[in-house]
C-alpha positions as a LaTeX table, in Angstrom:
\begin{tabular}{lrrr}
\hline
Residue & $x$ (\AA) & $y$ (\AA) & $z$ (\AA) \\
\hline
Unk1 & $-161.39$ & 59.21 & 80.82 \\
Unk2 & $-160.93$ & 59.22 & 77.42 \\
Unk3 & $-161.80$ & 56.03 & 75.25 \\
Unk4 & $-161.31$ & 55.08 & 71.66 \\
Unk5 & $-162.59$ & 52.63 & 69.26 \\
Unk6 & $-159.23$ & 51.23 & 68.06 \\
Unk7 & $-155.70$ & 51.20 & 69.98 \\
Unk8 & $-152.81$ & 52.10 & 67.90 \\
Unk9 & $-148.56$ & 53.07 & 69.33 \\
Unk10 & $-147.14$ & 55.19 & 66.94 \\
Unk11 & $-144.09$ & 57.35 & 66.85 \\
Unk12 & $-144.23$ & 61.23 & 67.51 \\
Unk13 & $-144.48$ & 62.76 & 63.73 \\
Unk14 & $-145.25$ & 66.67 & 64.83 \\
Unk15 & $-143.84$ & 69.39 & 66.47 \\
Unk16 & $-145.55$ & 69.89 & 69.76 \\
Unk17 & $-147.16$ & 73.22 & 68.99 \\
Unk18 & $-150.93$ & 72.64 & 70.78 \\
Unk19 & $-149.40$ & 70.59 & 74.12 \\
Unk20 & $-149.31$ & 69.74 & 77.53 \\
Unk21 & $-146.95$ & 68.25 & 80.09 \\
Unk22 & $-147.24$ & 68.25 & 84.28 \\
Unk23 & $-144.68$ & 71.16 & 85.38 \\
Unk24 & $-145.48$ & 70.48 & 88.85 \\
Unk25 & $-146.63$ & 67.55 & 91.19 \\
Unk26 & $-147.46$ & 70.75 & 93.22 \\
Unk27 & $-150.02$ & 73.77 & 93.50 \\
Unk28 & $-148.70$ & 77.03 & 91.60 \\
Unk29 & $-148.68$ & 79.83 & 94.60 \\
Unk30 & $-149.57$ & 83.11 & 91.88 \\
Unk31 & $-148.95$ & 86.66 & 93.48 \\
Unk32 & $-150.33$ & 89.83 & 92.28 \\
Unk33 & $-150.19$ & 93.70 & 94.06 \\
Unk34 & $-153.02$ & 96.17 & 94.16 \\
Unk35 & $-153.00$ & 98.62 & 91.18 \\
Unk36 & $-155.59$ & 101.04 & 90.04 \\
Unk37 & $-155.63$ & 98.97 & 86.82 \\
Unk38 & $-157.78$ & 95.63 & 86.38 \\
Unk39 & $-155.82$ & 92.18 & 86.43 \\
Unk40 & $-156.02$ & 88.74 & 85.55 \\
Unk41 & $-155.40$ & 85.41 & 86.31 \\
Unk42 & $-155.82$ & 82.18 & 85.32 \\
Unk43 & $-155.29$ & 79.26 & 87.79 \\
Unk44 & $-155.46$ & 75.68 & 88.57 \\
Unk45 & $-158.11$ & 74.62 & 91.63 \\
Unk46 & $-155.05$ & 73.88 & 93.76 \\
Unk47 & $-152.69$ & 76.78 & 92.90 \\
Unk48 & $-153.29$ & 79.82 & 95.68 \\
Unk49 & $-153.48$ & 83.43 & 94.72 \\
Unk50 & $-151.68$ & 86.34 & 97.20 \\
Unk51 & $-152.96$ & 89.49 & 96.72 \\
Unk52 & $-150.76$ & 92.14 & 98.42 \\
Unk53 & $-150.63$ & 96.30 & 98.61 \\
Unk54 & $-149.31$ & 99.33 & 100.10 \\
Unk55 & $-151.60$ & 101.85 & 100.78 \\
Unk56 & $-155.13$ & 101.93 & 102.44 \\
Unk57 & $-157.09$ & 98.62 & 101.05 \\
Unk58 & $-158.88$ & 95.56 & 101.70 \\
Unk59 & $-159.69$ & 92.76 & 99.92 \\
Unk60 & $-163.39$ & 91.45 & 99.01 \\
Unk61 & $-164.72$ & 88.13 & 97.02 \\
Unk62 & $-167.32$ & 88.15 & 95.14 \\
Unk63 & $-168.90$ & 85.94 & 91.88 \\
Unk64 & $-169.55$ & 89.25 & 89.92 \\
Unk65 & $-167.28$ & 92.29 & 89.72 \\
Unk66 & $-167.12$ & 95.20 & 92.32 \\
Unk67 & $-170.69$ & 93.36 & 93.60 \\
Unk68 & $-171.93$ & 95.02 & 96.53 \\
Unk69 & $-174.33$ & 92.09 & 97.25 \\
Unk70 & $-173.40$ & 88.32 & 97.86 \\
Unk71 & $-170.13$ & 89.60 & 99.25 \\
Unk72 & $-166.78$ & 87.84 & 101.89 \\
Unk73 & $-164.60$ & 89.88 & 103.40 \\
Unk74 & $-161.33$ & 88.18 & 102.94 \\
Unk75 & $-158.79$ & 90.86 & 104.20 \\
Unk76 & $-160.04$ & 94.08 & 106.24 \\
Unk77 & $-158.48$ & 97.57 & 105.72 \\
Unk78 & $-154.91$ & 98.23 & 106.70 \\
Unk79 & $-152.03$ & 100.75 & 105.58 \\
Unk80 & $-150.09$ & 97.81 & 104.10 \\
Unk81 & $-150.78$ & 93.81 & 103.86 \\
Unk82 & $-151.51$ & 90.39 & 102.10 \\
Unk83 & $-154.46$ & 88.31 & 101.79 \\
Unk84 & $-153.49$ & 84.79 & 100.49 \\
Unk85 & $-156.27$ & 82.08 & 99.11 \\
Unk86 & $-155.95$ & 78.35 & 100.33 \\
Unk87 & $-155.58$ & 75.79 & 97.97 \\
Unk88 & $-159.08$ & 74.61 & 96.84 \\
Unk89 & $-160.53$ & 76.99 & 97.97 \\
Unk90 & $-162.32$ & 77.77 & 94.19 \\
Unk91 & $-164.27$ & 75.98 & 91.64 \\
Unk92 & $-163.96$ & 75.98 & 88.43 \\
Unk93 & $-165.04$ & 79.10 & 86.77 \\
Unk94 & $-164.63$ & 83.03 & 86.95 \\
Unk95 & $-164.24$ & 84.41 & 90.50 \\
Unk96 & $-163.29$ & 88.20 & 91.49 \\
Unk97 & $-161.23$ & 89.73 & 93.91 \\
Unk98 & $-161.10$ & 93.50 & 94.68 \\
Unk99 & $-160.79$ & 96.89 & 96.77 \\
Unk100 & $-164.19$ & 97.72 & 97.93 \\
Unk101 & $-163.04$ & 101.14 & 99.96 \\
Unk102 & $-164.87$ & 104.04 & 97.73 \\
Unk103 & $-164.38$ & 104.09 & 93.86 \\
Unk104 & $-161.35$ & 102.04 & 93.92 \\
Unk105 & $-162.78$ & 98.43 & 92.64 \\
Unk106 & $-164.32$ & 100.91 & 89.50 \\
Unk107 & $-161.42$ & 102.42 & 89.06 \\
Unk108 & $-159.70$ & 99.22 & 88.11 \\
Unk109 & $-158.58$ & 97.65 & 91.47 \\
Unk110 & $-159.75$ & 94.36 & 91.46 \\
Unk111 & $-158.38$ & 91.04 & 89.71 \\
Unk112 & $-160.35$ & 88.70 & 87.86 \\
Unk113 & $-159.68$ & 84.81 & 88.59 \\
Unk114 & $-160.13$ & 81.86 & 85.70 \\
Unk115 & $-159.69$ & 78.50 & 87.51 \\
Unk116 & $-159.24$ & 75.58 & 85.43 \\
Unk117 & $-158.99$ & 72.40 & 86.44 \\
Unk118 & $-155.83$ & 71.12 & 87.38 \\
Unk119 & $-153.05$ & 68.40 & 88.52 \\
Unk120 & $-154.90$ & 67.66 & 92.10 \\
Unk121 & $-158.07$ & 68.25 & 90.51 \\
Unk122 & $-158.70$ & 64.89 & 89.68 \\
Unk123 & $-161.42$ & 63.07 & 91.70 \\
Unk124 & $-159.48$ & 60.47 & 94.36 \\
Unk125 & $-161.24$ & 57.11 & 95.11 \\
Unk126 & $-159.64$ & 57.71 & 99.01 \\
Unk127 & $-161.78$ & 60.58 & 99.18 \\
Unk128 & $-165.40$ & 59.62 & 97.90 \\
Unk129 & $-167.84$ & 58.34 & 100.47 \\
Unk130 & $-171.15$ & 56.56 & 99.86 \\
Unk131 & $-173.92$ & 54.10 & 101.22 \\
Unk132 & $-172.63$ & 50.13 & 100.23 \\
Unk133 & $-174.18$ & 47.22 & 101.03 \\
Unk134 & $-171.83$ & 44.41 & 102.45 \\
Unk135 & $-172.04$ & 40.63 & 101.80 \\
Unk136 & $-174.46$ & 40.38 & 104.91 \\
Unk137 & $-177.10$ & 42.90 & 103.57 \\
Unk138 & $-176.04$ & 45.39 & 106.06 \\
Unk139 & $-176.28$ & 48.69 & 104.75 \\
Unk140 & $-173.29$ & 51.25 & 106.20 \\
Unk141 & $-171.21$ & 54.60 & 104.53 \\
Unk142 & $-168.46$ & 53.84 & 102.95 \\
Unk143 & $-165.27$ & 55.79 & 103.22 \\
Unk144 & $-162.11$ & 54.95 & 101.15 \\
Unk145 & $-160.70$ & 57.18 & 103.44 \\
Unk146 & $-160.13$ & 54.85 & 106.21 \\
Unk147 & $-162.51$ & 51.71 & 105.77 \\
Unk148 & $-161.79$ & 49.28 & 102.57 \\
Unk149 & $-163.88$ & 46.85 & 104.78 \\
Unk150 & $-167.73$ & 47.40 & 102.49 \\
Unk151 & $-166.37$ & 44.39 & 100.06 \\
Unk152 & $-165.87$ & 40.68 & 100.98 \\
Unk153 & $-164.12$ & 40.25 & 104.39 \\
Unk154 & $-160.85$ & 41.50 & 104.39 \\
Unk155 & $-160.93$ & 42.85 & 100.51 \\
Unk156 & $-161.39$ & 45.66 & 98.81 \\
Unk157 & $-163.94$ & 44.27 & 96.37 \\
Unk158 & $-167.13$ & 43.34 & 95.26 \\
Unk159 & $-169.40$ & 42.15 & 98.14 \\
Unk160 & $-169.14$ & 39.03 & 96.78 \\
Unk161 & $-165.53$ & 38.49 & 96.57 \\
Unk162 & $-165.01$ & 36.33 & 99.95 \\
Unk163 & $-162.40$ & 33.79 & 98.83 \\
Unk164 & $-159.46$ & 35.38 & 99.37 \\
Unk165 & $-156.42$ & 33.46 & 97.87 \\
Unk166 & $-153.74$ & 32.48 & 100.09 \\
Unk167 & $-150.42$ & 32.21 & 97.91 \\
Unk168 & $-148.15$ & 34.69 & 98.08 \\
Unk169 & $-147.79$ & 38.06 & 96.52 \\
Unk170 & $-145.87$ & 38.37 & 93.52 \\
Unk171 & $-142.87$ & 40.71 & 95.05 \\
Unk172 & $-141.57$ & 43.07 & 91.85 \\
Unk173 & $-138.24$ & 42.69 & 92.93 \\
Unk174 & $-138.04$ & 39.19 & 92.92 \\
Unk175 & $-139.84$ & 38.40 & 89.64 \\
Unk176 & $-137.96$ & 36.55 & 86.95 \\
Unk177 & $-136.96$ & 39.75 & 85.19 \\
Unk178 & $-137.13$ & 42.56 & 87.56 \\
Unk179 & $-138.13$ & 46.00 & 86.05 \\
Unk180 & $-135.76$ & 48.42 & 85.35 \\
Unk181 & $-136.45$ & 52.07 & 85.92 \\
Unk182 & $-137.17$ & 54.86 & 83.81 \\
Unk183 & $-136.57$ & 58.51 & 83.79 \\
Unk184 & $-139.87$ & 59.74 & 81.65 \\
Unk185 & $-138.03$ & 63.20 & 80.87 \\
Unk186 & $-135.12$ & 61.47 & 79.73 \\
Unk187 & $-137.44$ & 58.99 & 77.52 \\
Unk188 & $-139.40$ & 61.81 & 76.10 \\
Unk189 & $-136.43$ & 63.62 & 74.70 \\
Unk190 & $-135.46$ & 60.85 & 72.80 \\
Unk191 & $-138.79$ & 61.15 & 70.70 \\
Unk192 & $-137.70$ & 63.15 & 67.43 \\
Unk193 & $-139.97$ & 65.40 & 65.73 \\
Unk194 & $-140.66$ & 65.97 & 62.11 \\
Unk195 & $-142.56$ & 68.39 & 60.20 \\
Unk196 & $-146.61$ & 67.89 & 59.25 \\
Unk197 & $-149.81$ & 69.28 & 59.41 \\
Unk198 & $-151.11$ & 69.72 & 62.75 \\
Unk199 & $-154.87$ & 69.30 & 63.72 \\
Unk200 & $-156.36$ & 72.46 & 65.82 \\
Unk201 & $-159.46$ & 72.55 & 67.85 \\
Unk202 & $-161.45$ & 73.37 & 64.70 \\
Unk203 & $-160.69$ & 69.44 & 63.80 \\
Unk204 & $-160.84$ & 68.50 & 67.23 \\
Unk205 & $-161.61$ & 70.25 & 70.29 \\
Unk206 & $-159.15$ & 68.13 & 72.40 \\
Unk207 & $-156.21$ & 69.60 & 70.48 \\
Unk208 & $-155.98$ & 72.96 & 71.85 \\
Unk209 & $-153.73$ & 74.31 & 74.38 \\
Unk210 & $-156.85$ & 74.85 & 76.32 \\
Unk211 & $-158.31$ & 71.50 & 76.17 \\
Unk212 & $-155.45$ & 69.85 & 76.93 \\
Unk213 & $-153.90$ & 71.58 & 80.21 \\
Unk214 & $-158.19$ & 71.50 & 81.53 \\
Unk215 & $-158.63$ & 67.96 & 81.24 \\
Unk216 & $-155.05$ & 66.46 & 81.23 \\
Unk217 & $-153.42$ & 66.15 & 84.85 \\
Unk218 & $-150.78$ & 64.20 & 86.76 \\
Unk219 & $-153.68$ & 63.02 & 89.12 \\
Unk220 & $-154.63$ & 63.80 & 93.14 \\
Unk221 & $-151.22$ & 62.73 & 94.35 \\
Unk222 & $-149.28$ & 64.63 & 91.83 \\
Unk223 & $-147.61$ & 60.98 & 90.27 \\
Unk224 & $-150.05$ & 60.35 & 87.78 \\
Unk225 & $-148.24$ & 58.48 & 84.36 \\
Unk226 & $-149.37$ & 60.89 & 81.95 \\
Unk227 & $-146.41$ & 62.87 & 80.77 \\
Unk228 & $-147.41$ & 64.54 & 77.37 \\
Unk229 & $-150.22$ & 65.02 & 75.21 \\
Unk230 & $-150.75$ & 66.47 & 71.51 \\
Unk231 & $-152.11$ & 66.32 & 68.44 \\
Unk232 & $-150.95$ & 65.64 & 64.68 \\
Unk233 & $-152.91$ & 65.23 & 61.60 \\
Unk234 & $-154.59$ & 62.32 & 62.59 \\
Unk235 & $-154.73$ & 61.48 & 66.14 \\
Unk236 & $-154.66$ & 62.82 & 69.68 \\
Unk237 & $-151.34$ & 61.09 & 71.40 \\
Unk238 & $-150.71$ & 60.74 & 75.42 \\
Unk239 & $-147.73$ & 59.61 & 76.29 \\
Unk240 & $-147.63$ & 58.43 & 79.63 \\
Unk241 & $-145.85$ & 55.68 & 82.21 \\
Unk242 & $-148.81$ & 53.61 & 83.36 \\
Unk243 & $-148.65$ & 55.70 & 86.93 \\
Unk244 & $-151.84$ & 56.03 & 88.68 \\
Unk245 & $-151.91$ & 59.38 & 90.30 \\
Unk246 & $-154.26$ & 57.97 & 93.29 \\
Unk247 & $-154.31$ & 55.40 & 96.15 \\
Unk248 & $-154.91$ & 52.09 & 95.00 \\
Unk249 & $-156.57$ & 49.28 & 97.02 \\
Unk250 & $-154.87$ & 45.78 & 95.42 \\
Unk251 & $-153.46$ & 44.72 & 98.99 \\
Unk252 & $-156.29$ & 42.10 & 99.31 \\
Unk253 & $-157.93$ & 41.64 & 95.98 \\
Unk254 & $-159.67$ & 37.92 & 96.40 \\
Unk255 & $-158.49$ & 36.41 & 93.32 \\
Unk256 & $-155.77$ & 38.52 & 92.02 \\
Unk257 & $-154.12$ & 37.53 & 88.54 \\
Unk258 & $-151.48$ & 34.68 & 89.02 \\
Unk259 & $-147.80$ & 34.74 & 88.92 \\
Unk260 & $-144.61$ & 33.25 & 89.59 \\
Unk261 & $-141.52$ & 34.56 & 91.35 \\
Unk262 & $-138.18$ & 33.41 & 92.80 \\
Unk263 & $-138.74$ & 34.30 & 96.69 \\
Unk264 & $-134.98$ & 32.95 & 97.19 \\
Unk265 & $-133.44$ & 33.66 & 93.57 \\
Unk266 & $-133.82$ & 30.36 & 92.06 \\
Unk267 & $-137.25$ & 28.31 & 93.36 \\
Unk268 & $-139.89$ & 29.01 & 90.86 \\
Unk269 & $-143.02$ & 30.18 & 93.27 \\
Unk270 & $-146.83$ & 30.59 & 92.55 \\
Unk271 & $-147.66$ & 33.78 & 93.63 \\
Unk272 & $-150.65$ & 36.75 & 93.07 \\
Unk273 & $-150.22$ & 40.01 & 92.04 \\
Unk274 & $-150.78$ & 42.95 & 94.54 \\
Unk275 & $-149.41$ & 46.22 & 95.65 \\
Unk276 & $-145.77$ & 44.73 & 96.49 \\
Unk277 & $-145.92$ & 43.88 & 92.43 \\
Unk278 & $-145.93$ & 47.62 & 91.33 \\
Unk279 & $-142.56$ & 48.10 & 89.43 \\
Unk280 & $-141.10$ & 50.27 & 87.20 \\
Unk281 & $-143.06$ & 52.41 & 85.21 \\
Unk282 & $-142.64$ & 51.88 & 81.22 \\
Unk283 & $-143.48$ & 54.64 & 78.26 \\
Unk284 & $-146.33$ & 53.99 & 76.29 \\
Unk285 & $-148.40$ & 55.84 & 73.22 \\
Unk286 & $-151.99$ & 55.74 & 73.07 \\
Unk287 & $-153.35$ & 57.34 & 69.70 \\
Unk288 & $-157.06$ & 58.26 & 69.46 \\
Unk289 & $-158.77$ & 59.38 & 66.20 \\
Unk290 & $-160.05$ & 62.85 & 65.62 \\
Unk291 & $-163.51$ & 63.48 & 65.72 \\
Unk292 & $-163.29$ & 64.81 & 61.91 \\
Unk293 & $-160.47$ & 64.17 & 59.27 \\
Unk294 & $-159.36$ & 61.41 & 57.12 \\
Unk295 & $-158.84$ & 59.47 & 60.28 \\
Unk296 & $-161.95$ & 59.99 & 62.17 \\
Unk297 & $-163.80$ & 57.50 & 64.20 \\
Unk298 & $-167.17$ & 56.31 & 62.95 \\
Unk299 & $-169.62$ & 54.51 & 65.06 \\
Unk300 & $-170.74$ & 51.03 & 63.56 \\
Unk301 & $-174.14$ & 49.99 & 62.66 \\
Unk302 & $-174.38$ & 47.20 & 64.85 \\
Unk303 & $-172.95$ & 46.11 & 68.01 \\
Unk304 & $-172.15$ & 43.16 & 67.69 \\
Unk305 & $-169.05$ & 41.46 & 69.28 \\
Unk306 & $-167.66$ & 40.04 & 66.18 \\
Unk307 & $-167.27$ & 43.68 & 65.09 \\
Unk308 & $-163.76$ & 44.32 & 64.23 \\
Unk309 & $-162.26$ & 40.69 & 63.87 \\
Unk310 & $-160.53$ & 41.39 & 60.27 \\
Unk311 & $-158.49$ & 44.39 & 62.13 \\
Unk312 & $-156.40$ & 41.55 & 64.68 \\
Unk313 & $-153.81$ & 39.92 & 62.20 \\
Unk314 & $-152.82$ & 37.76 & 65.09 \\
Unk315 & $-156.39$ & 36.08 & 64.69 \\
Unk316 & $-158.65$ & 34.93 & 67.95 \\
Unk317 & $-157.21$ & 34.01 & 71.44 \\
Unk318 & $-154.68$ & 35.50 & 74.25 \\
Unk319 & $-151.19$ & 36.86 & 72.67 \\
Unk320 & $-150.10$ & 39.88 & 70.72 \\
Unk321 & $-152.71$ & 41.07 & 68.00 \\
Unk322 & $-155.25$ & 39.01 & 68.83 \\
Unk323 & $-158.66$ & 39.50 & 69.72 \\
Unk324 & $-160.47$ & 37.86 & 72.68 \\
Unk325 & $-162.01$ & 35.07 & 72.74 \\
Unk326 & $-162.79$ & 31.67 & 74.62 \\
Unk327 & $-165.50$ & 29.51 & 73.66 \\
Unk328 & $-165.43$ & 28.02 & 77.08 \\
Unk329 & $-165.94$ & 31.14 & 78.80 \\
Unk330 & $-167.84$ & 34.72 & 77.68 \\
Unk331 & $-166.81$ & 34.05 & 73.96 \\
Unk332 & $-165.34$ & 35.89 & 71.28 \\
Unk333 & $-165.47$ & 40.11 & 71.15 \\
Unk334 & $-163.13$ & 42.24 & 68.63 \\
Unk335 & $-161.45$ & 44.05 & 71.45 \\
Unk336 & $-157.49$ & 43.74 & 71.67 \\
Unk337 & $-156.49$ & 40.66 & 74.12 \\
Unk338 & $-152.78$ & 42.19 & 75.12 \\
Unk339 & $-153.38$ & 45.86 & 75.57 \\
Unk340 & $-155.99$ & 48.51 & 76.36 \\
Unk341 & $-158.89$ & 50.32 & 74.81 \\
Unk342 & $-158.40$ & 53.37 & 76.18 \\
Unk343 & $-156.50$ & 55.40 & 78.56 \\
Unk344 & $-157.26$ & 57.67 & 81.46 \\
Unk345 & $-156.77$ & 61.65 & 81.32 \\
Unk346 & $-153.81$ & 60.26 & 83.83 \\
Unk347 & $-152.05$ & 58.34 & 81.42 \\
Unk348 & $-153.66$ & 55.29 & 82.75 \\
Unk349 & $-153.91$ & 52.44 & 80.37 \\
Unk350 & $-157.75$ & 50.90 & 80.35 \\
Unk351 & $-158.57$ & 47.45 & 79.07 \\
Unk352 & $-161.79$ & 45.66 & 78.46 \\
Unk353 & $-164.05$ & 44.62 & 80.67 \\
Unk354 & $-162.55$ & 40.96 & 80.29 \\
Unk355 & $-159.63$ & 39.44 & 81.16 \\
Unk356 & $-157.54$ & 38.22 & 78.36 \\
Unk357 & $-158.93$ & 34.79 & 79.09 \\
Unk358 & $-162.64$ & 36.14 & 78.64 \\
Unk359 & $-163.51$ & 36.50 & 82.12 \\
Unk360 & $-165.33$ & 39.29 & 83.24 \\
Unk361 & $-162.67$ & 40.92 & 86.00 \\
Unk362 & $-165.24$ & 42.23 & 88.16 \\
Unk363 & $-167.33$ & 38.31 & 88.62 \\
Unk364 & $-163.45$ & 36.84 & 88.45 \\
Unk365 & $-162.60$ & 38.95 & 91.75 \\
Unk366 & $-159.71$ & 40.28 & 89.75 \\
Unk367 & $-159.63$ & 43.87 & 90.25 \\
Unk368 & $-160.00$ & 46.23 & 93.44 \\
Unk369 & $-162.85$ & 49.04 & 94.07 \\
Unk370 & $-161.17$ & 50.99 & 91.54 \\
Unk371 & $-161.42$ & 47.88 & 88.89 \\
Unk372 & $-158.12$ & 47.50 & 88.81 \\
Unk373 & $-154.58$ & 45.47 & 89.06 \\
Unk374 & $-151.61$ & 44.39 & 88.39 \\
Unk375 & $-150.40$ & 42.48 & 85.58 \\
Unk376 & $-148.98$ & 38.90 & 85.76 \\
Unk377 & $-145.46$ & 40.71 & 85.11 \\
Unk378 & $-145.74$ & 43.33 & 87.42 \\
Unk379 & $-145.43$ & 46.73 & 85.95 \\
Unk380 & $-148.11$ & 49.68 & 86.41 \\
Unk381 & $-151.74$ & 48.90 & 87.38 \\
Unk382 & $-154.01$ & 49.01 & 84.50 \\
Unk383 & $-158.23$ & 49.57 & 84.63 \\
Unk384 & $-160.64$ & 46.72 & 83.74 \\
Unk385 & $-163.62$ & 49.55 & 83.61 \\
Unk386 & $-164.69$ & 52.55 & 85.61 \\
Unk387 & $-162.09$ & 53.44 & 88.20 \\
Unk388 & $-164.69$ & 55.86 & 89.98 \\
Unk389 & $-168.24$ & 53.53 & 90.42 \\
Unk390 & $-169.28$ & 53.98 & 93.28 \\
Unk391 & $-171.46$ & 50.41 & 94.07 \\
Unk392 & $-169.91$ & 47.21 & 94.55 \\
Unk393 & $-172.99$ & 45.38 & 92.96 \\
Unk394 & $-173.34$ & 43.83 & 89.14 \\
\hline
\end{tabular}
C-alpha cells in the first residue's frame, strides 16, 4: 500500500503521458508461433502464454536460456501443435521457453518471458492461511477460505470481540439518501487536462510506465476501485472508486459503526453498518508527494502527535478539516478526522488507526480481519490499518 504524510484532492493538471488504468478484470491469453528468430514477452502472473508451430518441435521450460540442466518438458515433439501455460503458473521474473530438438533453441527458437505483477496478483485475505489463537486459548489454522470462525464467536474479528451487537444492519438501499451509481469511465473523461511539466522516474520512481502497471492493479477479483494513476510536477495521483478488489468479512463485525435507516421509508431506525451497507462507489483523488522536488515529503524530527495541527484550518475534533482529537478518549493526533491517510495500490482509501471519535478501531471491535468497514453513510469500505495482518492479537 502506498501511504503519505499529508492527504490532498486535487484536479488532474497533466497530460497522462507516464500512466496506468485496468484494461481487463481478466487474464491477457498472449500467443506466439515458433520461428527460428528469438521472441519476447512481457506478461502479467495471470495472463497465459500459447506457444504454437508447424513443423517438427517441442516445447521446454527452463530459468536460463536453451539450459540443458534444471529442465520441464511442457510439450513433446509432434509435426504440428500448441502448448498453452495456465494462469499462475509463473512468478515474477524472467522465464524461457524453447525448441530443444538439435540446434534449434541456438538458432533463435525460443521466447523469453518477463512477468510482472498484475490485476489478480494482489494477495487475497480469502486465500491466506495461518495458526490463530481463539478467545479460549485454543490454538487451530486459520483459513479465510472457508472458516471466519478464529475471532470472537460468530465474528470475523479480534479474539476478543465477543459482543456482537444486535440492531440491525444499515441496508444501502434504504438509507436516508440512497447512493447513486457511477460509471468510473464516464467520470474519468470528464477530468480535463492541461499542459505542465511532468515528473519521470528520475524524480520519482513511481512515475514510470513501469512502476505503475507493476504495482497498480484492480485487485484478486478483478473489481478493485483504482481506475487511474499518474504523475505531474508535484504529486503521484490515483484516482479510484473506493472498490475493494477482495472478499470482505463485515457480515458480523461485533461493534460495527452506527447508523440510521428507514426500514419502511419513513421510521427513523438505529442500525450498524455491514456488508448489506456497500453502495455505490464514488470518485476520489489521492495526491502523494514526490520523493524529490519542490513538493517532496520530509520526515519530521519528532513524532509527536501534535505534529501537524497548524495544517487543519477546521481546528481539533470530528468534521471536515479537522484533526482528531478527544480528550476523553486516546487524545489529540494531527491526522485528518474525515478522510484517509493513504490509499491502497487498489484504490482503497486508508484512514488512521482511530476512529474519528479517537477510538482505536481494532480495541472498538469496529473493523473485520481485514481492519476494515463501512462508513456510517454507507458507501465503499475503507481500511483502519493493515488489511493483510495476519494475528488477531494487540
Amino acid at each position: 500500500m502506498l501511504g503519505f504524510s499529508s492527504f490532498l484532492c486535487i484536479a488532474l493538471c497533466c497530460v497522462f503521458l507516464a500512466s496506468w488504468a485496468p484494461t481487463s478484470a481478466h487474464a491477457a491469453a498472449k500467443a506466439i508461433t515458433w520461428d527460428y528468430q528469438a521472441q519476447a514477452v512481457t506478461m502479467l502472473t495471470t495472463d497465459t502464454l500459447t506457444i504454437s508451430w508447424t513443423g517438427t518441435h517441442n516445447v521446454y521450460y527452463s530459468k536460463t536460456k536453451c539450459s540443458v540442466v534444471d529442465v520441464t518438458e511442457k510439450a513433446t515433439s509432434s509435426s504440428s501443435g500448441s502448448y498453452t501455460t495456465t494462469s499462475g503458473e509463473m512468478d515474477v521474473g524472467t522465464h524461457y521457453f524453447y525448441c530443444s530438438i538439435s540446434t534449434h533453441c541456438s538458432s533463435g527458437m525460443y521466447v523469453t518471458v518477463n512477468v510482472t505483477r498484475g490485476n489478480s496478483a494482489i494477495l487475497n485475505p480469502s486465500d491466506v492461511s495461518y495458526t490463530a489463537t481463539d478467545i479460549n486459548e485454543a490454538t487451530k489454522a486459520a483459513d479465510w477460505k472457508t472458516d471466519c470462525s478464529w475471532g470472537g464467536t460468530g465474528s470475523c474479528g479480534a479474539g476478543y470481540c465477543t459482543n456482537t451487537s444486535t440492531l440491525p444492519k444499515c441496508d444501502a438501499n434504504k438509507l436516508k439518501t440512497p447512493a447513486t451509481s457511477i460509471d468510473s469511465a464516464e467520470e474519468l473523461a470528464k477530468y480535463t487536462a492541461q499542459t505542465c511539466t511532468q515528473a519521470d522516474s528520475t524524480v520519482d520512481e513511481r512515475c514510470s510506465a513501469t512502476w505503475l502497471n507493476t504495482w497498480m492493479s484492480a485487485g484478486r477479483l478483478g473489481t478493485g476501485g483504482a481506475v487511474a494513476a499518474y504523475c505531474n510536477d508535484k504529486y503521484l495521483v490515483i484516482i479510484g472508486t473506493g472498490a475493494t478488489g477482495f472478499t470482505t468479512n463485515m457480515a458480523d463485525i461485533s461493534q460495527a459503526p452506527g447508523g440510521k435507516y428507514y426500514p419502511d421509508g419513513t421510521t427513523e431506525t438505529d442500525c450498524v453498518t455491514s456488508e448489506v451497507t456497500v453502495s455505490s462507489p464514488k470518485m476520489e483523488t489521492t495526491a502523494i508527494p514526490l520523493k524529490t522536488g519542490d513538493y517532496r515529503y520530509t520526515l519530521l524530527d519528532t513524532a509527536l502527535g501534535s505534529n501537524n495541527f497548524d495544517t487543519f484550518s477546521g481546528g481539533a475534533g470530528d468534521g471536515p478539516y479537522k484533526y482528531l482529537c478527544d480528550t476523553d478518549a486516546e487524545g489529540c493526533f494531527g491526522l485528518p478526522s474525515w478522510t484517509g491517510v493513504g490509499v491502497s495500490t487498489t484504490g482503497q482509501s486508508i484512514y488512521p488507526l482511530y476512529s474519528n471519535v479517537v477510538r482505536i478501531t481494532l480495541d472498538a471491535c469496529e473493523v473485520d480481519s481485514c481492519n476494515e468497514h463501512v462508513g456510517q453513510g454507507g458507501g465503499q469500505p475503507h481500511l483502519h490499518g493493515d488489511p493483510f495482518h495476519a494475528s488477531d492479537t494487540m
